[in-house]
C-alpha positions in Angstrom: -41.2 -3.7 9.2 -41.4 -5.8 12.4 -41.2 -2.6 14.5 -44.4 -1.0 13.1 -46.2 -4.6 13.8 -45.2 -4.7 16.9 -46.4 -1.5 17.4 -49.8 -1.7 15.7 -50.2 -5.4 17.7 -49.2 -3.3 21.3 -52.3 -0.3 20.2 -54.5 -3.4 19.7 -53.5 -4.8 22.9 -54.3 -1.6 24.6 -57.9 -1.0 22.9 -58.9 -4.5 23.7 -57.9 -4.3 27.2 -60.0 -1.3 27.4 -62.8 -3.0 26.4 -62.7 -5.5 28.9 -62.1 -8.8 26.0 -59.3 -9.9 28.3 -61.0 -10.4 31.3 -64.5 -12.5 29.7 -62.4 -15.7 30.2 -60.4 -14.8 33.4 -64.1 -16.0 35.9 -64.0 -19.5 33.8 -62.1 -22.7 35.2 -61.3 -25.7 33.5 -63.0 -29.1 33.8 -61.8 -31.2 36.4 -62.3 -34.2 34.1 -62.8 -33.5 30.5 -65.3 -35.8 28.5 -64.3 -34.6 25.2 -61.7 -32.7 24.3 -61.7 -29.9 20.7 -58.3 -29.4 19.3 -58.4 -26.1 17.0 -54.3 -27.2 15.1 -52.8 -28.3 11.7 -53.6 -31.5 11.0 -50.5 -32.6 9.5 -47.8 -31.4 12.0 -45.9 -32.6 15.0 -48.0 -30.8 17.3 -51.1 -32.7 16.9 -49.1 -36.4 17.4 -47.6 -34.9 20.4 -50.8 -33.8 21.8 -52.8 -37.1 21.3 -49.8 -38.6 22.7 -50.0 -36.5 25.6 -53.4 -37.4 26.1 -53.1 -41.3 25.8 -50.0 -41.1 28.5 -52.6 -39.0 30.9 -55.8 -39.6 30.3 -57.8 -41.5 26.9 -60.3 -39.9 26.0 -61.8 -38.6 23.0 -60.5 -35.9 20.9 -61.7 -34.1 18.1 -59.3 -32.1 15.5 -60.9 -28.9 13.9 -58.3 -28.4 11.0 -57.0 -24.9 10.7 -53.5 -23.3 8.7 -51.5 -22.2 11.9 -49.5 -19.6 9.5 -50.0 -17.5 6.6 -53.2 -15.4 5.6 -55.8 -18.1 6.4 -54.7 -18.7 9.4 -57.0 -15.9 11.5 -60.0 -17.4 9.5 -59.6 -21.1 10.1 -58.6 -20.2 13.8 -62.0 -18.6 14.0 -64.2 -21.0 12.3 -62.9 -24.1 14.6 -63.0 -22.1 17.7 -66.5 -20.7 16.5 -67.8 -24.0 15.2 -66.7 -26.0 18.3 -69.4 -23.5 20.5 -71.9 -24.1 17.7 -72.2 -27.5 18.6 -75.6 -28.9 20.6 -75.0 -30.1 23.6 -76.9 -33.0 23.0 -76.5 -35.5 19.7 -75.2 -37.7 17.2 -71.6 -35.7 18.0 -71.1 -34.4 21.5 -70.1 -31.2 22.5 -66.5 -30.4 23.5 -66.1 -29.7 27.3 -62.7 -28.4 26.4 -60.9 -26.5 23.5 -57.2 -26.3 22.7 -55.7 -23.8 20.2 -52.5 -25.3 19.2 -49.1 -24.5 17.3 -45.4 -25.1 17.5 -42.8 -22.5 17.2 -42.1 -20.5 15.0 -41.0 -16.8 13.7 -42.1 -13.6 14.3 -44.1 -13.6 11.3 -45.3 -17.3 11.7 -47.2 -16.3 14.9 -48.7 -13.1 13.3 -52.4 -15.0 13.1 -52.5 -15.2 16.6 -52.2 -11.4 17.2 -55.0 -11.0 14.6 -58.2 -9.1 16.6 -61.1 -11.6 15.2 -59.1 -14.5 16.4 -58.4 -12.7 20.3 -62.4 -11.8 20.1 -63.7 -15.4 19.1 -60.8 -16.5 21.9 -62.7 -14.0 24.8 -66.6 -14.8 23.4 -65.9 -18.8 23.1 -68.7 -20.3 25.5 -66.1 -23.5 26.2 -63.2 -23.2 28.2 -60.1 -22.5 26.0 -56.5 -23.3 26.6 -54.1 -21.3 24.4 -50.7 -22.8 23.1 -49.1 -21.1 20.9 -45.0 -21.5 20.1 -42.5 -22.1 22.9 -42.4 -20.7 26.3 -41.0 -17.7 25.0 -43.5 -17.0 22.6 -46.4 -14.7 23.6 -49.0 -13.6 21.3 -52.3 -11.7 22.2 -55.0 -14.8 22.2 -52.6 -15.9 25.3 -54.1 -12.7 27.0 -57.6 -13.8 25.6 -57.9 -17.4 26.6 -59.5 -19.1 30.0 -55.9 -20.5 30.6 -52.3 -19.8 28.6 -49.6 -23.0 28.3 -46.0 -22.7 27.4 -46.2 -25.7 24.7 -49.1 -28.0 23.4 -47.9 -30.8 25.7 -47.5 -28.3 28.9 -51.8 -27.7 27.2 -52.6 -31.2 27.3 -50.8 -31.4 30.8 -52.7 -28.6 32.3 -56.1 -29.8 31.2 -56.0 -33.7 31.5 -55.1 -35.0 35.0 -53.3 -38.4 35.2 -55.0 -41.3 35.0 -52.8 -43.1 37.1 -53.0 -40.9 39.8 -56.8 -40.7 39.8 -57.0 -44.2 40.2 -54.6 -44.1 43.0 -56.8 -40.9 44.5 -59.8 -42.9 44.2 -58.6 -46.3 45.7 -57.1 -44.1 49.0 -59.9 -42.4 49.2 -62.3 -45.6 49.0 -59.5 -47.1 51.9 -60.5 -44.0 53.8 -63.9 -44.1 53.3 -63.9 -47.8 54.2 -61.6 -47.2 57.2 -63.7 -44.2 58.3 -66.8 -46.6 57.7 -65.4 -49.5 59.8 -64.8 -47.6 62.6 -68.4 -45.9 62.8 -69.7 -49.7 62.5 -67.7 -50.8 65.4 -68.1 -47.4 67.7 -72.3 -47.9 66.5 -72.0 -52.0 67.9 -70.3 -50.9 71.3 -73.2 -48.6 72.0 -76.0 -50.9 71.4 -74.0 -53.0 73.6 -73.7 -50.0 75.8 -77.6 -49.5 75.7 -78.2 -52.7 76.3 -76.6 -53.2 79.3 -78.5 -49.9 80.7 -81.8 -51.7 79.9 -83.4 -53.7 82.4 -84.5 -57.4 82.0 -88.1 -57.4 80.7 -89.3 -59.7 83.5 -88.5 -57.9 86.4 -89.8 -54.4 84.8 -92.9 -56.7 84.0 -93.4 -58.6 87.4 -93.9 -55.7 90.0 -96.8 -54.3 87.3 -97.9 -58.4 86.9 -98.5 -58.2 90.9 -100.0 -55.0 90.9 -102.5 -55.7 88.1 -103.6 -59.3 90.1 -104.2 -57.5 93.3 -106.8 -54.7 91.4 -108.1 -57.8 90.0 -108.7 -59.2 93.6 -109.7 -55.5 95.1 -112.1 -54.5 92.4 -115.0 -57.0 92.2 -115.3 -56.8 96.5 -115.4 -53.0 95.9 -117.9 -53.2 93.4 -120.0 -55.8 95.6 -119.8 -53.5 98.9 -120.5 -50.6 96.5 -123.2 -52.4 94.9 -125.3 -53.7 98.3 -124.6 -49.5 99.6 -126.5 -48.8 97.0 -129.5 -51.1 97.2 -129.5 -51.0 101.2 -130.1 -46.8 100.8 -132.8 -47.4 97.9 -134.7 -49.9 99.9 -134.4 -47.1 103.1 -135.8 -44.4 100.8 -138.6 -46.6 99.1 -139.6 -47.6 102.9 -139.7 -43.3 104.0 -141.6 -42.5 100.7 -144.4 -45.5 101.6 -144.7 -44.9 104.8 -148.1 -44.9 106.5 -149.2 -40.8 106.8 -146.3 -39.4 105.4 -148.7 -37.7 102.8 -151.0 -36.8 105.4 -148.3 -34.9 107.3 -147.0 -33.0 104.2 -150.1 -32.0 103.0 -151.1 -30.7 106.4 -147.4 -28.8 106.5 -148.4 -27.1 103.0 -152.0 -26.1 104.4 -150.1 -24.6 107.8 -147.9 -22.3 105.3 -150.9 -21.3 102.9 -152.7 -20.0 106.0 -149.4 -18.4 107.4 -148.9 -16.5 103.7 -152.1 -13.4 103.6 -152.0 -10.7 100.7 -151.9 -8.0 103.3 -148.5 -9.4 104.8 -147.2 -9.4 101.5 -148.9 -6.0 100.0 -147.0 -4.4 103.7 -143.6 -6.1 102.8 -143.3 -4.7 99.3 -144.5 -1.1 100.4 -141.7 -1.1 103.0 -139.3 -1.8 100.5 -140.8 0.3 98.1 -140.2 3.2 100.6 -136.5 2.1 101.1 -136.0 2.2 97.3 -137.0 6.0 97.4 -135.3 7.1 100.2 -132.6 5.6 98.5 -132.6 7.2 94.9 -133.1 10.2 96.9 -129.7 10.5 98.8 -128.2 9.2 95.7 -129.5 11.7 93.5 -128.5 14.4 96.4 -125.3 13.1 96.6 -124.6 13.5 92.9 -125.8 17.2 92.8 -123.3 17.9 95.7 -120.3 16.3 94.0 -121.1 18.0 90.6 -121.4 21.6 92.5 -117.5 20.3 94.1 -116.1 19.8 90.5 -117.7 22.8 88.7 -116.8 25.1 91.5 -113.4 23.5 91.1 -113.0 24.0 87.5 -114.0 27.6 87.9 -111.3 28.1 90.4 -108.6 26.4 87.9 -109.6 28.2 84.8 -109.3 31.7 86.7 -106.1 30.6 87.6 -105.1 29.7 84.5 -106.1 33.1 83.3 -104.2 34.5 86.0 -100.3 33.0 85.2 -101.1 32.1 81.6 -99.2 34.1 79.4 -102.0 35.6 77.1 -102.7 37.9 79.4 -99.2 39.3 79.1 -99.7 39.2 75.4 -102.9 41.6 76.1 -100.3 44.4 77.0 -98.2 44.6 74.0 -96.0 41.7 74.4 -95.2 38.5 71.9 -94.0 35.1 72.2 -91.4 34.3 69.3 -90.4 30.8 67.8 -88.2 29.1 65.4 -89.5 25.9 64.1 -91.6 25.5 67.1 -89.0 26.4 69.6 -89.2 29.9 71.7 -86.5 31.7 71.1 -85.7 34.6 74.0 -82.8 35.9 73.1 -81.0 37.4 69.4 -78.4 34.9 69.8 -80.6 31.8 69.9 -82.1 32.8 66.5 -80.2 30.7 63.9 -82.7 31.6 60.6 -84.4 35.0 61.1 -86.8 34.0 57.8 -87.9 30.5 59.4 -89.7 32.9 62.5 -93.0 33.1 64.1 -94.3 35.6 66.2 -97.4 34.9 67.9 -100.0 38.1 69.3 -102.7 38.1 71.8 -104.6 38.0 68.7 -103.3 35.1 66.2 -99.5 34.1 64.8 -97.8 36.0 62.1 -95.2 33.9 59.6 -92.4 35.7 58.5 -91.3 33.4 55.5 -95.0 33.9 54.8 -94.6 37.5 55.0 -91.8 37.8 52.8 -93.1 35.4 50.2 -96.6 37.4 50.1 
């Protein structure tokens, strides 16, 4: 009896909600603007004249009828196959693919609506690639491909409403917003002219800029060639001087008399009694050097003797000589029972080496 279908169609609703199958088409939205719309209905009822009169009101466009028994046993089948063979469709050839699918029927009964609640039709609803609009019965009607579908309508018309804007209206959107844009547009242009104007104005006239450099380059070209002339004559008037020192009468004479004056005044012995004085400097020199090094070495070795008997002397090894230990836990000393926190993580060190006692205890 009805009771026991509705209660077999509320278990199915439960297992499939588990699953997850009515959430696959929750993420999906609908075209904005449908190219082609799929209509999975009877072919030979009211609903499919009310629909395609729905959709010339709104918006023409085509629309392609997959025929399918809304009632009796074929219905879950036929439902199926159109919803199926719409998403088997390329996407590109002779017949284009639906952007948009509509599962339609009118009211009915209890028992009319059963193929709706049918679990191959709710999974092909959940697994359909296309965006699907469900419309099945009045507004009181509620089967489970409702719960399956990207988007659930009252009525096939209230379908065609939800997925089809108004043509009308999109005109009207589109001609405000090209106002807007043009407005918008305009009022750039004109703020664009004002500051070329602006700019303009800010920029000086091209002939005064030019004149003060005009003046400047005509007096260079005055200055330039009477530099170049006093530079040039400079020039010439100092080689002619030097070409007159070089040819004057006995200069030769007088510098090769110099060099003979200096060849007489430079003997070997003068020389061999220079470089033996400084020969003698250089030792006495690497001498007190040397001398000096020996003395500063003594200083630091002495030193170090004095630091490493003092080190001796307040170390702590010495203490561990007589019989006492230095104890640590994890590298820190520990002087004290309380401080210990883990007795087996301990190290005790001798005079003589370090003893482990989780090493102990594991040996």
């Amino acid at each position: 009896g009805p009771g026991a279908i509705l209660a077999e169609i509320e278990a199915l609703k439960v297992r499939l909600r588990a699953e997850g199958i009515f959430d696959l088409q929750r993420d999906k939205s609908l075209p904005a603007l449908p190219r082609h719309l799929g209509v999975v209905t009877s072919p030979s009822g009211s609903v499919i004249r009310d629909i395609m009169h729905r959709v010339a009101d709104r918006c023409p466009l085509p629309v392609t009828i997959w025929p399918a028994a809304v009632q009796g046993g074929a219905c879950p089948t036929d439902i199926v196959r159109g919803i199926e063979g719409f998403n088997t469709v390329p996407e590109s050839g002779c017949f284009t693919r639906p952007d948009l699918i509509i599962v339609a029927r009118g009211g009915g009964s209890f028992e009319d609506l059963l193929g709706f609640n049918d679990e191959s039709v709710v999974r092909a609803a959940a697994n359909s690639e296309i965006p699907l609009i469900a419309a099945i019965g009045h507004e009181t009607d509620t089967t489970l491909i409702d719960s399956a579908a990207t988007r659930s309508a009252p009525t096939p018309t209230a379908a065609v409403e939800l997925a089809l804007p108004v043509l009308a209206d999109l005109r009207r959107r589109i001609q405000e917003s090209r106002q807007i844009i043009i407005r918008n547009w305009c009022g750039d242009l004109k703020k664009s002219q004002q500051r070329v104007v602006d700019i303009g104005k800010r920029i000086p006239n091209t002939d005064s800029v030019l004149a003060r450099e005009t003046q400047h380059y005509d007096m260079l070209a005055e200055r330039i060639p009477r530099s170049l002339g006093i530079s040039l004559d400079t020039r010439r008037n100092g080689i002619t001087l030097l070409n007159q020192r070089l040819h004057a009468p006995g200069l030769m004479t007088r510098l090769h008399e110099r060099l003979a004056i200096s060849r007489r005044q430079i003997r070997p012995e003068m020389i061999h009694r220079c470089l033996t004085g400084l020969q003698d400097i250089l030792v006495q020199k690497t001498q007190d050097v040397n001398s000096a090094v020996e003395t500063v070495m003594a200083q630091r070795s002495a030193h170090q003797g004095n630091l490493r008997r003092l080190l001796d002397t307040l170390g702590y090894r010495n203490t561990l000589r007589r019989g006492y230990a230095v104890i640590r836990e994890n590298g820190t000393i520990r002087d004290s029972r309380s401080a210990v926190q883990d007795p087996s993580g301990l190290e005790i060190e001798f005079h003589d080496g370090r003893i482990s006692l989780q090493d102990t205890a594991e040996t």
